[in-house]
Structures are given as C-alpha cells and as structure tokens.
C-alpha positions as CSV (number, residue, x, y, z in Angstrom):
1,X,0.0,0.0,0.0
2,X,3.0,2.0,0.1
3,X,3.4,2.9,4.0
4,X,5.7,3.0,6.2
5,X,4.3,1.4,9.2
6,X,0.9,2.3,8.8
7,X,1.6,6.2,8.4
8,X,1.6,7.9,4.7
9,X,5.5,8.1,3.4
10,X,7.0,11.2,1.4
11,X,6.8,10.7,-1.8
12,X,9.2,13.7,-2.7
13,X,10.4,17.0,-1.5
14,X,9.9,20.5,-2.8
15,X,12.5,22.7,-3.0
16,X,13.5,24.4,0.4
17,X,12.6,20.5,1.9
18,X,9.5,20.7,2.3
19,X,8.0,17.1,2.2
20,X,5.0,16.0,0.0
21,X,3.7,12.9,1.6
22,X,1.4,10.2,0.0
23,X,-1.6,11.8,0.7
24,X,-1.1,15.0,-0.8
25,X,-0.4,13.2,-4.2
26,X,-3.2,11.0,-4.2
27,X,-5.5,14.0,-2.9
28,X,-4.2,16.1,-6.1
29,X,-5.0,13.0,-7.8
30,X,-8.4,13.0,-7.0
31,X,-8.7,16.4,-7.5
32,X,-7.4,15.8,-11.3
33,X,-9.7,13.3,-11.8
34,X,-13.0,15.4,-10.6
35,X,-11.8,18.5,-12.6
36,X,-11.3,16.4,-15.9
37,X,-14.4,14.3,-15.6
38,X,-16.4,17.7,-14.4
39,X,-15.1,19.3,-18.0
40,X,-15.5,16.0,-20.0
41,X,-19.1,15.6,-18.5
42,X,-20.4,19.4,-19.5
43,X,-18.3,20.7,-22.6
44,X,-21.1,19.5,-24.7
45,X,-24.3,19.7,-22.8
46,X,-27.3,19.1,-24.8
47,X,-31.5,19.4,-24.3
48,X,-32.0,15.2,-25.0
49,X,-29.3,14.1,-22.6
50,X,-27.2,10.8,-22.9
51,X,-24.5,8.8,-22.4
52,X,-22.2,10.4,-20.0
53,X,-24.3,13.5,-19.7
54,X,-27.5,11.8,-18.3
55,X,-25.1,9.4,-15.7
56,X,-24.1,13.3,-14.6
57,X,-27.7,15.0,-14.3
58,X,-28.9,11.5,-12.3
59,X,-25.7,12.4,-10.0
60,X,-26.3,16.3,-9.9
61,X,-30.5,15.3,-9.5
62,X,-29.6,13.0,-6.4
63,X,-27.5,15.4,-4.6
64,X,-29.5,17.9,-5.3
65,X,-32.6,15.7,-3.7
66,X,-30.5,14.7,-0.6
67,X,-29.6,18.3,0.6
68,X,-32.8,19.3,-0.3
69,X,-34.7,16.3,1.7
70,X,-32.1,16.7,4.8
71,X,-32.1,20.7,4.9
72,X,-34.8,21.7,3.4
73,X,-35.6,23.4,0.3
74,X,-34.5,26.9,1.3
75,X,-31.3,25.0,1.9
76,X,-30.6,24.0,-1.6
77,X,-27.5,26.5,-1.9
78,X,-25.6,23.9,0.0
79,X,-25.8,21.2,-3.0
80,X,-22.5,22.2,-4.5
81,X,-20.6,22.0,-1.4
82,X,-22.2,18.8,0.2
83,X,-22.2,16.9,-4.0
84,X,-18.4,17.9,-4.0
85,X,-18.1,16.6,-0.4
86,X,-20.0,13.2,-1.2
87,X,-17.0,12.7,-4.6
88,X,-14.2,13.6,-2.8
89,X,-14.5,11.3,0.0
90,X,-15.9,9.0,-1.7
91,X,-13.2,8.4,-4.5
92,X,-10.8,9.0,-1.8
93,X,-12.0,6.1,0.5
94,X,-12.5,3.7,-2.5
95,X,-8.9,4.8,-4.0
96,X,-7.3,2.0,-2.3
97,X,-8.6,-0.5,-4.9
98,X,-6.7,1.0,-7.5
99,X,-3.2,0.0,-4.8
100,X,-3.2,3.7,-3.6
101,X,-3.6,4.6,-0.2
102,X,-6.8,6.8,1.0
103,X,-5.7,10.4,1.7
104,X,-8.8,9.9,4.2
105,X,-6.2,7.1,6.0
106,X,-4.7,9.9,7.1
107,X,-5.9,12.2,10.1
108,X,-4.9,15.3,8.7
109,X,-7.5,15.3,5.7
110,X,-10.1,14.3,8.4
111,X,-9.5,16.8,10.6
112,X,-9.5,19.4,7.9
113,X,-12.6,18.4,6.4
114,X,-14.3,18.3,10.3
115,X,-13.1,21.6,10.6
116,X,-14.5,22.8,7.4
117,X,-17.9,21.8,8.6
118,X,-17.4,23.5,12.3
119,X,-16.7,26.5,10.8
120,X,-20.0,26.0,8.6
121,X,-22.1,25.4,11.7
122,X,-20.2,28.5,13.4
123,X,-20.6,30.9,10.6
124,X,-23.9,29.6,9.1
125,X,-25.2,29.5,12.6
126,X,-24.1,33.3,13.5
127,X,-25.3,34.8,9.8
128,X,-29.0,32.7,10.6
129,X,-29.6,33.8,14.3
130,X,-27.1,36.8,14.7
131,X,-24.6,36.5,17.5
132,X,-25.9,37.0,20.1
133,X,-28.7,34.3,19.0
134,X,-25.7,31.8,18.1
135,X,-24.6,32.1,21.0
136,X,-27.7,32.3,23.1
137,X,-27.9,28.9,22.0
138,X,-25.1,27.5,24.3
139,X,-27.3,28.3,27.7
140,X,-30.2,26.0,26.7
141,X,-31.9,24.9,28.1
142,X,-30.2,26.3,31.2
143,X,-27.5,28.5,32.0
144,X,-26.0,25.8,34.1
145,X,-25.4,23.3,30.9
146,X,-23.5,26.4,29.4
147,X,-19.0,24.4,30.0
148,X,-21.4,21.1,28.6
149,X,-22.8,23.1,25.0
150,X,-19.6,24.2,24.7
151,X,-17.5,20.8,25.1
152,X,-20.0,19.3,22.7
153,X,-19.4,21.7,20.2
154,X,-16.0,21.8,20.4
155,X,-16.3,17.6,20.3
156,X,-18.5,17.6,17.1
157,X,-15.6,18.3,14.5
158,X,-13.2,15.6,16.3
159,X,-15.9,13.4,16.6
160,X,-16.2,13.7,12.6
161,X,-12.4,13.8,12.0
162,X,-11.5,10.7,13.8
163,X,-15.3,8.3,12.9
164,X,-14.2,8.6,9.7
165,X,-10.2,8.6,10.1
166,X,-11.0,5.7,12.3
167,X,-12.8,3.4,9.6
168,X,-10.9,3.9,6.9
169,X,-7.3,3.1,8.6
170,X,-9.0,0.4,10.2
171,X,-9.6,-1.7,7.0
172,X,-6.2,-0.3,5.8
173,X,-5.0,-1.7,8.8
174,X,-6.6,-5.1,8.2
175,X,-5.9,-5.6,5.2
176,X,-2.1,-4.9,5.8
177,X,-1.8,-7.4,8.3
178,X,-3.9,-10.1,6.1
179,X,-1.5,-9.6,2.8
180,X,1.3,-10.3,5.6
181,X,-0.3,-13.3,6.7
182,X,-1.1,-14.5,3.3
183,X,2.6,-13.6,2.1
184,X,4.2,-16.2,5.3
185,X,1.3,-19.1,4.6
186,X,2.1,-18.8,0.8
187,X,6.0,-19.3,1.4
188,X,5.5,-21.6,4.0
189,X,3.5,-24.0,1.7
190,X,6.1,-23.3,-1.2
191,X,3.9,-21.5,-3.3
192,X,6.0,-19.0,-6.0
193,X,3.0,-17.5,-7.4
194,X,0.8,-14.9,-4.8
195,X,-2.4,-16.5,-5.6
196,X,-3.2,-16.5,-2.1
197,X,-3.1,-12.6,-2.2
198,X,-5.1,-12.4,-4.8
199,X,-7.9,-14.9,-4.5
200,X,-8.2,-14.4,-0.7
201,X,-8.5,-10.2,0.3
202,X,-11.1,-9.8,-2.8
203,X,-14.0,-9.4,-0.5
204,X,-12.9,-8.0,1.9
205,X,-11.4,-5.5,-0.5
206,X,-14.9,-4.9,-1.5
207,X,-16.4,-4.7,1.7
208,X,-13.5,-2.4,3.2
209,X,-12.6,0.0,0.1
210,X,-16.0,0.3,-1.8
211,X,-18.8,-0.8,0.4
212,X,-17.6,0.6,4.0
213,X,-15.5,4.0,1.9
214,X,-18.7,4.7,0.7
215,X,-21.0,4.6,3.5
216,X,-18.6,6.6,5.2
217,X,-18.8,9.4,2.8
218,X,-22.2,9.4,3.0
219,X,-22.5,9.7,6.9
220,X,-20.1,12.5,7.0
221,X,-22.2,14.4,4.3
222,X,-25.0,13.6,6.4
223,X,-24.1,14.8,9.6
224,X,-22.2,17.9,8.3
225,X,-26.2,18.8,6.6
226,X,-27.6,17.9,10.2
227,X,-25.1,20.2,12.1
228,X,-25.5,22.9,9.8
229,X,-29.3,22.9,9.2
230,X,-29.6,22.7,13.1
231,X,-27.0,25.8,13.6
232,X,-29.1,27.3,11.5
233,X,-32.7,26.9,13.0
C-alpha cells in the first residue's frame, strides 16, 4: 500500500525540503480526476441528454434531492458543497482498490474536512440567528449546561475527524496485516506465485474499500447537513 508502518510516506520534497507525503499526491490526484471528468461531463451539454451526460444530471439530480430532503428546500445553496463533499470522499475512500492509499487514512485530511464543517455550523449559525442568538444557544436549556454546550461543540468536529479517520485506517489496517499473513502461509506451503493474495482479500477488499469507503462518505455528508441545518434553526 505503500506505507511506512501504517503512516503515509513522502513521496518527494519540494525545494526548500519541504516534504509531499502520499496523501497529498493522491489527494491532487483526485482532485485531477473530478476536474477532468467535471469538463469532460459538461463541454457539450445538450437538451436530449445521454450517455455520460445523463449518468451526470442523475448524479447532480440525487444530490440535489439529498440536501434538499435533509435541509430543506431553502437550503438547496448547499448542494454544491455537500455533492463535492460526497466525490471527494468518496473516491478517496475507495482509491485503495486501485493500490493507492486513501488520503482519508490519514488524520490530517479528516481533521481538515471536520473543521471545514465546524466552521460551517459557526458561521452559518451566527449569519442565521445573529450572534448573540448563536450564541444564546449555548445556555439551553439552562445556563447551568453552558461548560457542557460548549465541550459538545467543540467535540462535534473531532468526533467527525476521527469516525471517519477511524474506519478507513481500520480496514487499511486489516488488510495490511492479512496480505502479511497471506505472504508467510504462501511461502511456508512453497507457493511462488501470490495467488493467495489475490484470490483471498477480494472481498474483503470490496467490503473495506468500496462498500464501508462509501457509507462513510455518505455519513459525513450527512451529519455535516444535520449540524448545519440545526446551527441554522
């Protein structure tokens, strides 16, 4: 998977030494890939859609439905943010099928994208109710709950970061240790070939990179919807 221990390695340094590690590669990756495919998929738009055109308004048609249905219809605005949220986690989580590791195996893109969405329910919140409504909000229902509301706001973006940090390294994780195990069994019954590898981790490959990577992108596109329509009210 190309790790070191279980950590992303540096692929390269920049000039000055700065280190680019795995998951900033694979992240501009991604990011490529959803530029290219966004061009590709609207440079020639047309009134009868097809082909690659109608898989793209059935993607832009459900996101827009699910932002709609979870924040209501005066909430709509959000579909850009939430559909590009949905892709690039998404992709990301499901990358590791293609041999590359998940930039969401890594903390740091958790975190960041958790902190993205607390500073949506922050700013949201405060340009919805005002300040002093936002933060009226912190002594309900009681002044007395007022160190609580704050320590579960403040646990809301690492309780994001690290749910889905947590499940993705996990079946990284897993997966390492059972191509390790497969690699000793296979040399141990004289076996040249890896067919072991490659029979063996095929569904749990499917389970762990595409069924799990994208249920996870899913619940943190819910939940950041949830937070911020509830900021909000």
């Amino acid at each position: 998977m190309g790790t070191e221990g279980f950590g992303p390695r540096v692929v390269f340094n920049l000039p000055g030494g700065i280190p680019v590690s795995e998951t900033v590669t694979v992240t501009w990756f991604i990011m490529a890939v959803l530029i290219i495919f966004a061009y590709i998929a609207t440079r020639k738009s047309s009134k009868i859609p097809k082909g690659l055109q109608n898989f793209t308004e059935i993607l832009v048609d459900g996101i827009n439905g699910l932002t709609k249905s979870t924040m209501g219809e005066h909430n709509k605005n959000f579909a850009p943010y939430i559909g590009t949220l949905l892709l690039f986690i998404g992709i990301g989580n499901i990358i590791g099928l293609f041999g590359m590791r998940p930039p969401t195996a890594d903390v740091n893109t958790t975190m960041g994208l958790s902190i993205m969405t607390f500073c949506m329910i922050q700013g949201f919140g405060v340009r919805s109710k005002g300040v002093g409504g936002h933060l009226k909000g912190f002594l309900d229902p009681m002044p007395l709950l007022l160190p609580i509301n704050i320590l579960g706001e403040l646990a809301t973006p690492i309780s994001l970061g690290f749910r889905l940090f947590g499940n993705v390294v996990g079946g990284l994780i897993i997966m390492s240790l059972l191509y390790s195990a497969l690699g000793g069994l296979s040399a141990k019954l004289g076996i040249m070939i890896p067919v072991l590898q490659m029979g063996v981790p095929a569904a749990l490959h499917i389970y762990f990179d595409l069924f799990a990577g994208l249920l996870q992108s899913f619940i943190f596109a819910m939940l950041t919807m949830v937070n911020v329509s509830m900021a909000m009210d």
